[in-house]
C-alpha positions, 0 to 999 in steps of 0.5 A: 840138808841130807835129811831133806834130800833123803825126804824128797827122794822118798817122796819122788818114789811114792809119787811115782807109782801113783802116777804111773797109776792113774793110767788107764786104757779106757780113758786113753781113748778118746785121747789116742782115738782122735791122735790117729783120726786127725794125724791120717786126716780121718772125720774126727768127730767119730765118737769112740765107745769102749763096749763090754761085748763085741760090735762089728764096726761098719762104715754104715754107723749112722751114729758115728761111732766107733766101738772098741771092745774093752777085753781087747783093751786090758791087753794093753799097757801105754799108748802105743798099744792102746794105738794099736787096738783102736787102728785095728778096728779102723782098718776093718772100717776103711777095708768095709769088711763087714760089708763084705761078709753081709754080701757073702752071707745073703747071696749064700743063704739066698742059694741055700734058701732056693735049694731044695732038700735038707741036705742041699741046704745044710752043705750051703749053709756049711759052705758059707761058714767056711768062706766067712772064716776063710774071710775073717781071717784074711781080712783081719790081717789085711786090716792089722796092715791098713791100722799099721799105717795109721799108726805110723801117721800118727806117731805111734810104735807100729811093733806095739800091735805084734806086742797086743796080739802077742798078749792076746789068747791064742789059737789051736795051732800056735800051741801045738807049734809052740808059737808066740800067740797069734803067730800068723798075724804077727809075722804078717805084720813084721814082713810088711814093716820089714819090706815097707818101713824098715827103720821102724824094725831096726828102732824096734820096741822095748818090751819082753814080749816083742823081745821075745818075739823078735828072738823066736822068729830070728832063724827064720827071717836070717834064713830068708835072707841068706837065699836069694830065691826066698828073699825074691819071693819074699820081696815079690809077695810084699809088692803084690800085698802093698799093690792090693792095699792101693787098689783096696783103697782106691775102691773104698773110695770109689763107692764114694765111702759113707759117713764121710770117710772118703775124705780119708782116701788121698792121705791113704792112698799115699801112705800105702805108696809112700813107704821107705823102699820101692 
């Protein structure tokens, strides 16, 4: 009898490394992908395809297809995370930042290409670079917050998107500040959960790296609490963050949207004035 014990025990352990396995963030995809579709009431047949080079995503796609970049994925280990990567791009299609920036970028070469002199050219063409970095970056958080929401929706750990980042290069700054990678996302993120769905804070994430995230930014976020006025200021920047996503969702819908994600916007629009408090 013990030895028969002993024998499903020992296979019980090989079975489960082999499972464990056959997990695989590019085959989860399609799987997870159509989860946060369907769950935020999004056009589920878009079609998810796993590129080895980057693709900007465009609410213009003609083939309704949503591209998700296969390094960004090897920074993931379970679902949640694959969740993350895939509502991230999500949120840049429902913000229309590629839109934006081709706007920006042809009235600044227009000007650049109605100015005379090499030199009036090449300041034009500066300054574009520079309002499109400007924009990159604060449009990628305004999306990671967007793709925050449609994780909620549709079920996943929202702190798994701090976890990806955490995991993914980070810039210059962060380490001459000894920050957790892409520092300013993270906390971006973490200040919209904190003010807007708090109970996903206090239910935390169970891994080292949001862990230690969590231990790193502790002193800060105790110091803001215990001053009123950081705290006011704090609670006012997040209402005024929360206000400009309702009204960035409202123009989405308001262009009358294409390939037909405006059947998104009444689902949208209220997890952005649905949340726990206010």
């Amino acid at each position: 009898m013990k030895k028969i014990i002993l024998s499903l025990m020992l296979s019980a352990m090989i079975a489960v490394p082999a499972l464990s396995a056959t997990w695989s963030a590019v085959d989860r995809v399609p799987t997870v992908g159509k989860q946060v579709l369907t769950k935020n009431n999004l056009p589920s047949d878009a079609k998810f395809v796993v590129t080895e080079t980057a693709v900007t995503n465009s609410t213009s796609n003609t083939n309704n297809e949503i591209y998700i970049q296969k390094n960004d994925l090897g920074y993931t280990g379970n679902d949640n995370e694959v969740a993350a990567v895939i509502a991230q791009q999500l949120g840049l299609i429902i913000n229309a930042n590629a839109s934006k920036k081709k706007l920006v970028s042809n009235i600044t070469s227009a000007i650049a290409g109605s100015m005379s002199g090499e030199s009036a050219q090449n300041n034009a063409i500066m300054l574009n670079e520079l309002a499109m970095n400007n924009m990159s970056a604060k449009d990628q958080m305004n999306a990671d917050v967007t793709g925050i929401d449609l994780m909620i929706q549709a079920g996943y750990n929202p702190l798994a998107m701090i976890v990806v980042l955490g995991k993914m290069p980070g810039s210059t700054v962060d380490i001459l500040k000894s920050q957790p990678n892409n520092f300013k996302r993270s906390m971006y993120i973490y200040d919209y959960l904190t003010y807007n769905y708090p109970s996903k804070i206090k239910a935390g994430y169970n891994c080292k790296e949001y862990k230690n995230f969590a231990e790193y930014i502790k002193p800060t976020v105790d110091e803001r609490n215990a001053d009123k006025k950081k705290l006011a200021k704090f609670n006012k920047e997040q209402a005024k963050l929360k206000k400009e996503r309702a009204q960035q969702i409202a123009k989405y819908k308001a262009t009358g949207g294409l390939n037909g994600w405006d059947a998104s916007y009444t689902i949208l629009k209220n997890l952005s004035e649905s949340s726990e408090t206010k």
